[in-house]
MISE-841712 format. One line per 5 residues: for each residue x, y, z of C-alpha. Coordinates in Angstrom, 3 decimals, decimal comma. Layout:
# residues N
X:Y:Z | ... $
END
This chain:
# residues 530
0,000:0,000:0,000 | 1,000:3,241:-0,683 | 1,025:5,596:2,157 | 2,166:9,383:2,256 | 2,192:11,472:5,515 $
-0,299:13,537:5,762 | -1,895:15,758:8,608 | -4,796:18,527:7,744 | -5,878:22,073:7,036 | -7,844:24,889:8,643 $
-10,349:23,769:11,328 | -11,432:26,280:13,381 | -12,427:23,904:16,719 | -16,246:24,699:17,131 | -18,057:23,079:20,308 $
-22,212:23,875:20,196 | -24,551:24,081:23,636 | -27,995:23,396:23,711 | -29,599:21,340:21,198 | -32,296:23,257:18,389 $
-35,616:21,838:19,318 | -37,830:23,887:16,706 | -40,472:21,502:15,692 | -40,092:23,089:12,123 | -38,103:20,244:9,890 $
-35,499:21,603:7,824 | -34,635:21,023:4,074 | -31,283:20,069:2,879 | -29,869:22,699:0,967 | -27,065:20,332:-0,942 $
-24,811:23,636:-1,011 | -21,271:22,580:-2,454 | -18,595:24,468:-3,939 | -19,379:23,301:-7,399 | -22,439:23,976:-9,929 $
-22,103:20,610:-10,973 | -24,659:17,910:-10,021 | -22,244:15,202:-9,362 | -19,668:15,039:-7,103 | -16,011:15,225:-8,752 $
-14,553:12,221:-9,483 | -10,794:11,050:-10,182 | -10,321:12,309:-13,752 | -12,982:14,955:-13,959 | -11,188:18,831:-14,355 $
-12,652:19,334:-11,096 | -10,437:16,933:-9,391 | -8,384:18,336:-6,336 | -5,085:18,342:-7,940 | -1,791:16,932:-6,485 $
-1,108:20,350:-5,715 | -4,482:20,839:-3,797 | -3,756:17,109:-2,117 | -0,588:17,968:-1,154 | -1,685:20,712:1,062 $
-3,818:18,604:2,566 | -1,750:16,292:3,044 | 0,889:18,868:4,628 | -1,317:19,528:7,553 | -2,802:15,846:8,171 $
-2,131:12,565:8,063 | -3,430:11,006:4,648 | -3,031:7,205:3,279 | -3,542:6,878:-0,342 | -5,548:3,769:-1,201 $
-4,527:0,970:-3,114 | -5,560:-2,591:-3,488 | -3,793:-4,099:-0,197 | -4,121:-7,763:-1,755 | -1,829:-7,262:-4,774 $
2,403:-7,132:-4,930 | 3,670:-3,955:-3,810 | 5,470:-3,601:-6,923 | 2,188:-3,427:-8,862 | 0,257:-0,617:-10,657 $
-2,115:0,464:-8,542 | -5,754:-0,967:-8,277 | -8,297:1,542:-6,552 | -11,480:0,016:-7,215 | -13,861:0,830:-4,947 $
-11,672:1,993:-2,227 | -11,286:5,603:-1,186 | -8,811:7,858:-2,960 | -7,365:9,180:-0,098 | -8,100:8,423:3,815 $
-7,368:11,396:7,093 | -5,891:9,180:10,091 | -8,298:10,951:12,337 | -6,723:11,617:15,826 | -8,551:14,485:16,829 $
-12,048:16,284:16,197 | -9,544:18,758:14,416 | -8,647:16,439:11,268 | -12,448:15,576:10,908 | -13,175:19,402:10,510 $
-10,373:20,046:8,252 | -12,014:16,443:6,062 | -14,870:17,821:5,694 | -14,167:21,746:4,726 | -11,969:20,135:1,946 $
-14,449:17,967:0,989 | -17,220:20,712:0,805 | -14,887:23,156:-1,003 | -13,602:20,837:-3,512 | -17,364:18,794:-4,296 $
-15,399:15,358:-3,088 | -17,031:12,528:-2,308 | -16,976:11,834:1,620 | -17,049:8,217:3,628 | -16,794:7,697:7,676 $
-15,104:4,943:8,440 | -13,860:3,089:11,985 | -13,075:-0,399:11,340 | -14,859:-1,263:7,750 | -17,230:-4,301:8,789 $
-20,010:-2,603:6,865 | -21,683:-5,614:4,787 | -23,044:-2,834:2,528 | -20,051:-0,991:1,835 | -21,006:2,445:3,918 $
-17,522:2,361:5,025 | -15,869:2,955:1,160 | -16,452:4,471:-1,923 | -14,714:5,038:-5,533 | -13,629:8,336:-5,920 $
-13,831:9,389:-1,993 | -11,907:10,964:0,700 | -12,341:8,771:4,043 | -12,668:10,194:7,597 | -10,478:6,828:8,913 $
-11,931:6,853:13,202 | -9,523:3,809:14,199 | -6,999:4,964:15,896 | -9,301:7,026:18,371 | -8,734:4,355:21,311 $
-9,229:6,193:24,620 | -11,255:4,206:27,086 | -12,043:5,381:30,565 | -14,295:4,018:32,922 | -16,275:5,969:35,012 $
-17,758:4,645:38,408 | -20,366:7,137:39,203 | -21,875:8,381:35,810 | -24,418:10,863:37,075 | -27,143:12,584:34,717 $
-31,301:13,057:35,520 | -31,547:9,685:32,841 | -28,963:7,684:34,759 | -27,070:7,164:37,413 | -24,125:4,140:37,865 $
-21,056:2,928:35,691 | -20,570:3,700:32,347 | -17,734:3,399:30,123 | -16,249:6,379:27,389 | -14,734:4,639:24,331 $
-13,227:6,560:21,533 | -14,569:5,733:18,175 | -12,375:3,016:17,271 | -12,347:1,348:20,406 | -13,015:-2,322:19,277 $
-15,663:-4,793:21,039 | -12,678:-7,048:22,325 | -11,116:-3,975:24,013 | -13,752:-2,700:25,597 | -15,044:-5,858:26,981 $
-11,373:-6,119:28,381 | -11,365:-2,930:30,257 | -14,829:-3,732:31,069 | -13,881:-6,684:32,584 | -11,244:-5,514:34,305 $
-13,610:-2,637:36,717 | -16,076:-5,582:37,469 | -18,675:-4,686:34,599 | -19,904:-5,516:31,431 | -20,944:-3,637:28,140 $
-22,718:-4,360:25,357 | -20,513:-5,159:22,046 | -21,016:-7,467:19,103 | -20,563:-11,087:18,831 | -17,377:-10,539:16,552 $
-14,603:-8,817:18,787 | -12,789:-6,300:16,068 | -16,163:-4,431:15,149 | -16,061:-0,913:16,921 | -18,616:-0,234:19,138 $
-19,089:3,545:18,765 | -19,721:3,555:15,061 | -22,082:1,641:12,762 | -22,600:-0,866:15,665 | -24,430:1,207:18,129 $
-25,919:3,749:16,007 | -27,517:0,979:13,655 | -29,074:-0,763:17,202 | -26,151:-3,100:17,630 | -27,078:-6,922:18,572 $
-25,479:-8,499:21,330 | -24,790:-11,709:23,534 | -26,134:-9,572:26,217 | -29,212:-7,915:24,165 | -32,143:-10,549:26,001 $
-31,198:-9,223:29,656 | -29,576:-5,020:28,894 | -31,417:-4,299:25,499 | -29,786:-3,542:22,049 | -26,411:-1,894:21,956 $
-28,417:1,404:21,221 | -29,973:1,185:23,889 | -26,933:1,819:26,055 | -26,161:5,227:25,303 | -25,800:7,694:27,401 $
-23,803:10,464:25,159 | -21,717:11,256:22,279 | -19,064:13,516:20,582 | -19,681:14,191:17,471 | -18,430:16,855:14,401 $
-21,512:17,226:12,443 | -21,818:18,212:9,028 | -21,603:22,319:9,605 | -18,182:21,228:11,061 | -19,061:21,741:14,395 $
-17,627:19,159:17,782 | -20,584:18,919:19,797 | -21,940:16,844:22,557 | -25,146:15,431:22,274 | -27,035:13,198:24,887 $
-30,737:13,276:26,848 | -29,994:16,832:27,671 | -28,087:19,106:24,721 | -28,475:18,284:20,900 | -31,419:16,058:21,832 $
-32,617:15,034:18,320 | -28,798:14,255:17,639 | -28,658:12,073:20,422 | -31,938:10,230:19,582 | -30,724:9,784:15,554 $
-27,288:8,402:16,900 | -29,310:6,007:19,104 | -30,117:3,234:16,726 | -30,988:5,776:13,588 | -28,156:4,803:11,783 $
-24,496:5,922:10,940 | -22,527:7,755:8,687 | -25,184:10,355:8,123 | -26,022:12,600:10,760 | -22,406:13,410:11,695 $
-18,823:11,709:12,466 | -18,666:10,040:16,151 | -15,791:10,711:18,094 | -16,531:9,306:21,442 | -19,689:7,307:23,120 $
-20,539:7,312:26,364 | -22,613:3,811:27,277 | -24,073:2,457:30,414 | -22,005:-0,443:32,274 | -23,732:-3,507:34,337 $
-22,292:-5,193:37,062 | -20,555:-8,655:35,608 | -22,338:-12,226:36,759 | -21,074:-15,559:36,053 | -22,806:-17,035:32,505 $
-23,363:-21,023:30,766 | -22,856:-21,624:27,974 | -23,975:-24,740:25,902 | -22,299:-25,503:22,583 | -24,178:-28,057:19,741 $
-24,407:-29,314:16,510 | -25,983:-32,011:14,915 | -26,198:-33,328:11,060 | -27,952:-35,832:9,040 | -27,869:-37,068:5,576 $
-29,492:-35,101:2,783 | -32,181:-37,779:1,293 | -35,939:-37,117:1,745 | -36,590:-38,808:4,954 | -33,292:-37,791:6,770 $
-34,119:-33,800:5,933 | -37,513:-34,776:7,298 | -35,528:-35,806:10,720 | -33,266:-32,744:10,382 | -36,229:-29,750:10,499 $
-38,108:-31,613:13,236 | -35,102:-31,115:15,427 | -34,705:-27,499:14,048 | -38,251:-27,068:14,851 | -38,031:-28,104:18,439 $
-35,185:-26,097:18,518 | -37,016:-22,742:17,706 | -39,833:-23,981:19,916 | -37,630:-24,259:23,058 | -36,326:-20,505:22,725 $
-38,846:-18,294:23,736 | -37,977:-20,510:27,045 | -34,876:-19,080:27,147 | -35,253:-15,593:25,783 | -38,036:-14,522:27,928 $
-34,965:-15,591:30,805 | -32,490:-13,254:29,689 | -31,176:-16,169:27,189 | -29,325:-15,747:23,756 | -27,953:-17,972:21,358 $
-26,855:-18,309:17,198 | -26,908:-21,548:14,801 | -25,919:-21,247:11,640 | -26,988:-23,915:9,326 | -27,017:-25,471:6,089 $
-29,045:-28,499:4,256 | -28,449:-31,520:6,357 | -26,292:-30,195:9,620 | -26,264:-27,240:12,045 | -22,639:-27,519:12,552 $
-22,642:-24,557:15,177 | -24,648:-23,157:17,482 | -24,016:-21,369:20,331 | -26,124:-20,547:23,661 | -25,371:-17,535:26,563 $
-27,188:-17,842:29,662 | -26,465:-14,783:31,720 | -26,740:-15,787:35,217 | -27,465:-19,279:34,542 | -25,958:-22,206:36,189 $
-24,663:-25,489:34,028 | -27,115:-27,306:35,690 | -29,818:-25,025:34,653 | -28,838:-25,081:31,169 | -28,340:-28,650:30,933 $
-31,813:-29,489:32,348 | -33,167:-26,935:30,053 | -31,753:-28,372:26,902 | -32,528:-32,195:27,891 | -35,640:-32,567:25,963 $
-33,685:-31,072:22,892 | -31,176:-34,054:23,159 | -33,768:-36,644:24,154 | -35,806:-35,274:20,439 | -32,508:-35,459:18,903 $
-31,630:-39,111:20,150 | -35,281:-40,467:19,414 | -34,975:-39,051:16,026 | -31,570:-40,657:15,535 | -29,021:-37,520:14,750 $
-25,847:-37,230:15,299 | -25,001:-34,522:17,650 | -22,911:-32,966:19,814 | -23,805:-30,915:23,507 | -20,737:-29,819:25,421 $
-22,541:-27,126:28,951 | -19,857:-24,627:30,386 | -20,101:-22,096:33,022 | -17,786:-19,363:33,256 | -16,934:-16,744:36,036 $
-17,697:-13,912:33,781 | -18,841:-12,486:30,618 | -15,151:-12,111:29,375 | -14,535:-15,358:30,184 | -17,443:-16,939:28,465 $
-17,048:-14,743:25,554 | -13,758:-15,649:25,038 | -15,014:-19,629:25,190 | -16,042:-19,012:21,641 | -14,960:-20,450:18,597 $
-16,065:-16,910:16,701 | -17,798:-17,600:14,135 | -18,090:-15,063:11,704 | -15,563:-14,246:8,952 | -16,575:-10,300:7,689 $
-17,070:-10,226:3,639 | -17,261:-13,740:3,095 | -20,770:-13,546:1,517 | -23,195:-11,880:0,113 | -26,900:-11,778:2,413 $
-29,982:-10,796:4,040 | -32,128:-11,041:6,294 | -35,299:-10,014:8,280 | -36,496:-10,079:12,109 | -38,491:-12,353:12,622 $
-41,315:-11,757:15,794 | -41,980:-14,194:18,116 | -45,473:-14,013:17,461 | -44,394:-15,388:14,038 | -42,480:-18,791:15,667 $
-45,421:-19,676:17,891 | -48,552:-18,715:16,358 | -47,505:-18,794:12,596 | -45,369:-22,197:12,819 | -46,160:-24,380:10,210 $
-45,297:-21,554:7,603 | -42,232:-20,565:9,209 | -40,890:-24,215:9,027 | -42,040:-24,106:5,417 | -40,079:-20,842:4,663 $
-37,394:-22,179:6,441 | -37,506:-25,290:4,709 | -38,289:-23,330:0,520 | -34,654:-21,178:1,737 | -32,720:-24,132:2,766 $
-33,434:-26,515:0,645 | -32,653:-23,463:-2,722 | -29,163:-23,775:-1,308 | -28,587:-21,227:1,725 | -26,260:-20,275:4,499 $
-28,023:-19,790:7,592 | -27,629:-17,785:10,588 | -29,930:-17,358:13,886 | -29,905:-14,782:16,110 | -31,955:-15,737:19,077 $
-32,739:-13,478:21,618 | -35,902:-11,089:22,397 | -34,586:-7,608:23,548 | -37,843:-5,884:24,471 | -38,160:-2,341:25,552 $
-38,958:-3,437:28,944 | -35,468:-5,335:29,310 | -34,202:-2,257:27,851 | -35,006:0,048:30,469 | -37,549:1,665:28,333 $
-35,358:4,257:26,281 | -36,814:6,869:23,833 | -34,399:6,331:20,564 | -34,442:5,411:16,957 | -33,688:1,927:17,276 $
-36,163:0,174:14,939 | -38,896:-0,618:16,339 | -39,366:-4,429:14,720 | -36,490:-5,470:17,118 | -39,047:-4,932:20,122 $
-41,098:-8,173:19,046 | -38,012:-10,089:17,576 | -37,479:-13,554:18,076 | -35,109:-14,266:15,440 | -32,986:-12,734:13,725 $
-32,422:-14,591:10,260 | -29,975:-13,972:8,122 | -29,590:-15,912:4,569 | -26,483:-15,948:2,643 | -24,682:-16,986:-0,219 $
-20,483:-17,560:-0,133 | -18,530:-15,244:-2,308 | -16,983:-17,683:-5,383 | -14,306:-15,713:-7,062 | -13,739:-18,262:-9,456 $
-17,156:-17,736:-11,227 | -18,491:-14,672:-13,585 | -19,245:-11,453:-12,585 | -22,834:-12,121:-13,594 | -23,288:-15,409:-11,713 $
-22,850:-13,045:-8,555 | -25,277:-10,934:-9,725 | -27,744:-13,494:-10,060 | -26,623:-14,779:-6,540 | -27,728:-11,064:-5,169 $
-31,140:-11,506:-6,792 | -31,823:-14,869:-4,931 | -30,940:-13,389:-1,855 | -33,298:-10,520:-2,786 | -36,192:-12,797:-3,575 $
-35,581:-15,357:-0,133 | -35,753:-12,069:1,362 | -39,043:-11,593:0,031 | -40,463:-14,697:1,707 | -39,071:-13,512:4,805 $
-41,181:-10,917:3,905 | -44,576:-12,246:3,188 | -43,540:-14,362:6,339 | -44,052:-11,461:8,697 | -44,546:-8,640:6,438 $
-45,380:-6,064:9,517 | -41,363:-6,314:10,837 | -38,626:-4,893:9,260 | -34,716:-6,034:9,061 | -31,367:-5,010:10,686 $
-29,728:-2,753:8,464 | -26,224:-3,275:9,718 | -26,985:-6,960:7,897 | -29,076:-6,274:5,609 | -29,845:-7,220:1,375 $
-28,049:-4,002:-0,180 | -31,025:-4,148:-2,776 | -33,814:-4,768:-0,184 | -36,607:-2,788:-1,544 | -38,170:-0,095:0,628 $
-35,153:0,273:2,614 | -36,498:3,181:4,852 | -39,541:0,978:5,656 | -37,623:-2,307:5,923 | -34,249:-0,274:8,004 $
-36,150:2,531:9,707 | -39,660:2,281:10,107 | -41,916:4,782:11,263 | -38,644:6,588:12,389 | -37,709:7,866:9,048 $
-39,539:11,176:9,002 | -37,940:12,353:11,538 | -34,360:10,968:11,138 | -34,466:12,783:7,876 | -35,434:15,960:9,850 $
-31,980:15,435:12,077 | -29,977:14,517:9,315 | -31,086:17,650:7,647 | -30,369:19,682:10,139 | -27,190:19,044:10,956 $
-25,782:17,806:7,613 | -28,044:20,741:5,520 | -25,098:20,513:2,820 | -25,656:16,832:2,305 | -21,899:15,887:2,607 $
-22,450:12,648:3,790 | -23,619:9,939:2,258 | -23,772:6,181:2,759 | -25,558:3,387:0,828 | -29,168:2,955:2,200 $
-28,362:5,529:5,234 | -31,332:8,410:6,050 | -30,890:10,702:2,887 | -29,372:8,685:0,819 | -31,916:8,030:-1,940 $
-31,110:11,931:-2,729 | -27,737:10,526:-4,557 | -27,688:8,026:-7,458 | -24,489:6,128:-7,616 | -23,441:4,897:-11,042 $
-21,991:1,701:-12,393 | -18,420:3,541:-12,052 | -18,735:4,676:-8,903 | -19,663:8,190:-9,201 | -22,448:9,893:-7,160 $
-24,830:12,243:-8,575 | -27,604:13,948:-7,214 | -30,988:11,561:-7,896 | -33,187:14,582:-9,279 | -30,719:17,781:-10,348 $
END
């Protein structure tokens, strides 16, 4: 890779007080310096020159992107990368990113770690705020505002989940984080509602918030929480990212650690007729048993194929090896009278670390392409004969599966007023369908493979047509996405995002605002209707 030293130009340090709270809801005015309806891309006359990148560069610190996966001594392959990346280390460089972006009409991407399955984090032709290397933690033991009171923890915005589970773990307390340990918590995770190991007993990672730092689009470092930039707060909490404004810091709540079991299975069959038969009976008892388990707290993942669940995974926060192995007895007795194969091996750990870190993770970031909807639980118990059957039409077409099992109501939540969507109040499962990347075969077989994830997505979707899906995980084509992603919410979030990005400089596949911007086959982004 090719990197130059860069650092960044003017930024005049702006920090804002009280939030606006005008019920009026502003327009975007797309002002850029450019009469041009498309933002300037590498090759255009209004391209930055090398002179104009070199200033830039002069003041912060800039990598220039290649493709990382070819020989160093090779021409260089952009694709879809960014152009040019700021090594954010203060609110300073995100200021000067986005004045330079805004004066010269360039393109403009947030990104912490990059495990965006719908590319939010890139873009051809862009300049990248890069948030990774913002890793101050500090824990606080007596977080004190009129919405809460107890520990929290401050995490810069690349603090990873791994890191701050660690210095989590190390005060006596837990946080909520993602089930893969390099995704950062502060960025995509949180603000797109963020599910969690912990999500059946504390609520969605959203739901933790208690504050953030944040450069909006004017430029301006500002705090928002329950008490100043209000409306920025709410958007942040669940409304999704890259939008609204660049996180530098997030303030979440902590919970006092407990001991947690944890069960891990598997079992498999052959693929004829009457095996497969066998092999959804036990998946059916299987989805049967959780709201058992759920409505205690409980969490767990399978991910599954035709003929064998080769992994799955149950947390029990607070439960004892003895409870979980009583629970899951039937299971194994099912399994055993239906003659499967399988596997059962019951843990219990001193602490979430420590059964977090008893995981085999299981999820390898870009692998495949998918999609997915939330499934309620209304749907597993009272609509059960066509869920197996939709379960059964996916499989059996040739998909990847992966469960998410857990119910994280509002009540478990502690009843918090944010943007989180509101399908993941009733959710059951979260179901994900997916296809493995081939790079041996044409470009146009993995189009095709995007359209069958598209249309198994649409039987999720006459399956229980009144939820929605995560959009963190979502089918980058999934039609309706403010419906499907944001729900009743998006009114509004398109208020906040026009109010404090009223330029439009950000912009993110499928994030609030988006659908103003039209991105071509090349890469380039033009406005949707000039």
């Amino acid at each position: 890779m090719r990197i130059s030293f860069l650092p960044a130009l003017l930024g005049v340090f702006a920090l804002s007080g009280a939030a606006q709270t005008s019920d009026k809801c502003p327009q975007a005015t797309g002002a850029v310096a450019s009469h041009s309806n498309c933002r300037c891309f590498p090759g255009d006359p209004c391209w930055p020159s090398t002179q104009k990148w070199g200033e830039l560069n002069a003041t912060r610190q800039i990598l220039e992107s290649c493709d990382p996966f070819m020989p160093v001594d090779s021409p260089c392959q952009v694709g879809a990368y960014v152009r040019y990346a700021i090594n954010v280390t203060e609110p300073a460089d995100i200021i000067a990113g986005i004045e330079f972006a805004k004066k010269n009409n360039v393109r403009l991407v947030i990104r912490n770690t990059g495990h965006d399955f719908l590319g939010k984090s890139s873009g051809p032709g862009s300049l990248s705020l890069w948030t990774h290397h913002l890793k101050d933690i500090e824990y606080i033991p007596e977080y004190k505002s009129e919405a809460y009171h107890g520990p929290a923890l401050k995490v810069g915005a690349g603090v990873q989940g791994i890191e701050a589970f660690t210095a989590a773990d190390k005060n006596g307390v837990v946080v909520v984080g993602g089930v893969c340990p390099s995704v950062g918590i502060a960025g995509g995770y949180t603000q797109g509602g963020g599910h969690s190991i912990l999500m059946g007993k504390y609520g969605l990672g959203a739901d933790q918030t208690l504050e953030f730092e944040v450069v909006t689009g004017e430029g301006k470092h500002v705090n928002a929480s329950k008490t100043e930039n209000t409306d920025l707060y709410w958007a942040l909490s669940g409304g999704g990212g890259s939008t609204y404004g660049v996180v530098t810091s997030m303030t979440v709540k902590a919970h006092k650690d407990a001991p947690m079991a944890v069960a891990e299975y598997s079992f498999r069959t052959s693929t004829d007729d009457a095996s497969m038969d066998k092999f959804y009976d036990a998946l059916d008892f299987l989805h049967q048993m959780a709201p058992g388990y759920f409505d205690r707290g409980g969490y767990s993942f399978n991910i599954y194929s035709k003929g064998s669940l080769p992994l799955g995974y149950f947390f029990g926060p607070e439960w004892t090896k003895e409870d979980t192995a009583a629970f899951f007895q039937p299971w194994v007795e099912r399994l055993e009278s239906l003659g499967l194969q399988y596997s059962l091996n019951i843990t219990e750990h001193p602490s979430h670390l420590a059964a977090y870190n008893s995981m085999n993770n299981p999820e390898t970031i870009g692998a495949s392409q998918s999609g997915g909807r939330i499934i309620p639980k209304g749907t597993i118990l009272n609509k059960r004969a066509q869920f197996n059957q939709v379960i059964k039409n996916i499989v059996e077409d040739g998909a990847d599966m992966l469960e998410i099992v857990a119910h994280p109501t509002l009540e478990v939540a502690g009843n918090p007023d944010n943007a989180v969507l509101p399908a993941w109040r009733d959710s059951a499962i979260f179901l994900i369908v997916a296809i493995p990347f081939n790079d041996t075969v044409e470009w146009s077989q993995m189009l095709e493979d995007q359209k069958t994830i598209t249309k198994w997505g649409g039987l999720l979707r006459e399956l229980a047509p009144e939820s929605g899906a995560y959009m963190n995980e979502a089918d980058a084509n999934e039609p309706n996405f403010k419906r499907e992603f944001y729900g009743k919410n998006y009114a509004r979030l398109l208020c906040v995002k026009n109010r404090y990005d009223p330029a439009g400089i950000f912009y993110a596949l499928t994030a609030v605002g988006s659908d103003a911007w039209t991105q071509s086959p090349d890469g380039r982004l033009c406005k949707t209707n000039p």
